[in-house]
N, C-alpha and C positions, 0 to 999 in steps of 0.2 A: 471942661465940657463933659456932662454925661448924657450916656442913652443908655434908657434902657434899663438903668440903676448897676450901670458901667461907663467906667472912666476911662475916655479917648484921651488924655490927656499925655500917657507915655505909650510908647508904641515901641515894644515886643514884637521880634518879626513872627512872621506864620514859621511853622517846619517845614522844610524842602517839602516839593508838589509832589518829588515821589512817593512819599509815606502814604501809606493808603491801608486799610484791613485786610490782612494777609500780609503784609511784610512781614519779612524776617531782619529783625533788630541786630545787627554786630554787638558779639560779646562782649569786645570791649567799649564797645559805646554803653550798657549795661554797666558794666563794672565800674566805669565812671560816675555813674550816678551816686547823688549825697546819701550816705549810710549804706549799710548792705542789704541788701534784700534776702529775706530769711525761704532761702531754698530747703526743700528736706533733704537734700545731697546735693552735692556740689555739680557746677555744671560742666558735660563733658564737653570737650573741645569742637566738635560737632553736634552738641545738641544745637538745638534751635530756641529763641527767643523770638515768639509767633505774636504779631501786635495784632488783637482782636476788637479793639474800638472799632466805631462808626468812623466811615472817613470822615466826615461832616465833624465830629468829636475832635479827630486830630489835627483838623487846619485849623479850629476855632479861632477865632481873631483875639479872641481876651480867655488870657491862662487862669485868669478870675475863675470863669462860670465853666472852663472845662482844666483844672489844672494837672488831672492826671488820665492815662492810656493806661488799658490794662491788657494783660498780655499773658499766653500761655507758653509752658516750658514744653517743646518737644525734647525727647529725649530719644535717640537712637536705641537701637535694639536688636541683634544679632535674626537672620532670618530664623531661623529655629524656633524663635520664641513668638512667631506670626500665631496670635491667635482668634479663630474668623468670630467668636463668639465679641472679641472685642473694635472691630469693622462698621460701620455706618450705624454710629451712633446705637449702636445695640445695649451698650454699657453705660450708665448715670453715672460713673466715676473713672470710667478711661476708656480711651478712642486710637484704635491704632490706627495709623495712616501709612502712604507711602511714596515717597518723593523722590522722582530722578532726580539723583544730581549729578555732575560732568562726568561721574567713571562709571556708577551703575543704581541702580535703584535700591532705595534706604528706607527701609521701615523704621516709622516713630511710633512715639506712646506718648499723650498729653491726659497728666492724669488732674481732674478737675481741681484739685484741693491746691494745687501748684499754681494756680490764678491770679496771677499777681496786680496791683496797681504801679505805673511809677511816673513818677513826675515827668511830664509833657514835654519840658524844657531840654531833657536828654535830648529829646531828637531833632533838636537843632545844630546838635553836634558832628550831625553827619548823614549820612544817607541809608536805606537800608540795602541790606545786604546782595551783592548784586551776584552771587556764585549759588546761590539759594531762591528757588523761586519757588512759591505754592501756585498750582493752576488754579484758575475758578472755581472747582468743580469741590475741591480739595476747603479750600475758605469756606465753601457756603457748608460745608460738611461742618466746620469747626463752628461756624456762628450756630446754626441749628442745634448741635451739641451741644453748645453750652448756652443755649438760650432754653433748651429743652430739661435742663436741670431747675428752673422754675415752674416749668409750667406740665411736669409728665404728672402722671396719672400714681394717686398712692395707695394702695390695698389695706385692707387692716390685717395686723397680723396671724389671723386664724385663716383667711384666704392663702396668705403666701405660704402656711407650715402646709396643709391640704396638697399644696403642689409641688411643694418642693422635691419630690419623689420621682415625678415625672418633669421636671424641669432638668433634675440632676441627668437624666438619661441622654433629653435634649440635646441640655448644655455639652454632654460628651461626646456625642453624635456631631455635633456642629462645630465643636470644636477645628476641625480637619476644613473642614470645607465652607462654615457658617460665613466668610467672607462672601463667598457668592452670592448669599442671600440677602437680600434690602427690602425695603421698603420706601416706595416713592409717594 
């Protein structure tokens, strides 16, 4: 039988109901998947494997018409190296964040080029990660971010050299304290 120009005929369960955007993917449920995935450094035991699909994407009923979840690498980061100019999406190629988790709060870095796709069927293999939670607030930061690397605003290059002069001041000034600054 088809609908749709998809075939009901074998029936692939859905992924556990918890998977949803914002989950945090277990490591080794990653490493399990078929071939390796081409990280630029290896992943640290605490980094985070952030699932960024549409949840509507990862319950799809046919692995056909959505066969792959794609997914951001957090990567932890010592506090020292907080820096606020990298905070609410301020940056087109990294976004620092920061997550309590059970012993004390953990500043990440998800840097865009680390954006992976991987096959949908991993997350049948298990749950996500339940010692790891991203809040709401934290998610919608990450989808805008990286939904905002399509569609931001692009200069030509004799505008950005003009400024870069007084950007560079900015950017130093802000550096300290630029987290506190957002835009809603």
């Amino acid at each position: 039988m088809h609908f749709g120009g998809q075939s009901l005929s074998t029936h692939v369960p859905a992924p556990h109901p918890d998977w949803r955007q914002g989950s945090v993917i277990p490591i080794p449920l990653v490493n399990s998947a078929e071939g390796s995935l081409p990280f630029s450094s290896p992943l640290e035991p605490d980094g985070l494997v952030i699932l960024i699909s549409q949840d509507c994407d990862i319950v799809h009923a046919s692995y056909e018409a959505e066969p792959y979840v794609e997914i951001l690498i957090g990567r932890p980061l010592p506090p020292e190296q907080r820096d606020g100019n990298f905070f609410h999406g301020k940056n087109p190629r990294h976004l620092q964040f920061t997550v309590n988790t059970a012993t004390a709060p953990q500043l990440y870095v998800v840097n865009i080029h680390e954006k992976r796709r991987i096959d949908r069927k991993v997350l049948l293999a298990g749950s996500p990660d339940n010692q790891v939670q991203l809040d709401s607030l934290t998610v919608a930061l990450l989808v805008r971010w990286t939904a905002k690397r399509y569609t931001r605003a692009a200069f030509p290059n004799e505008f950005n050299e003009r400024c870069r002069r007084a950007a560079s001041r900015l950017r130093n000034r802000l550096k300290a304290k630029g987290d506190l600054i957002t835009r809603h």
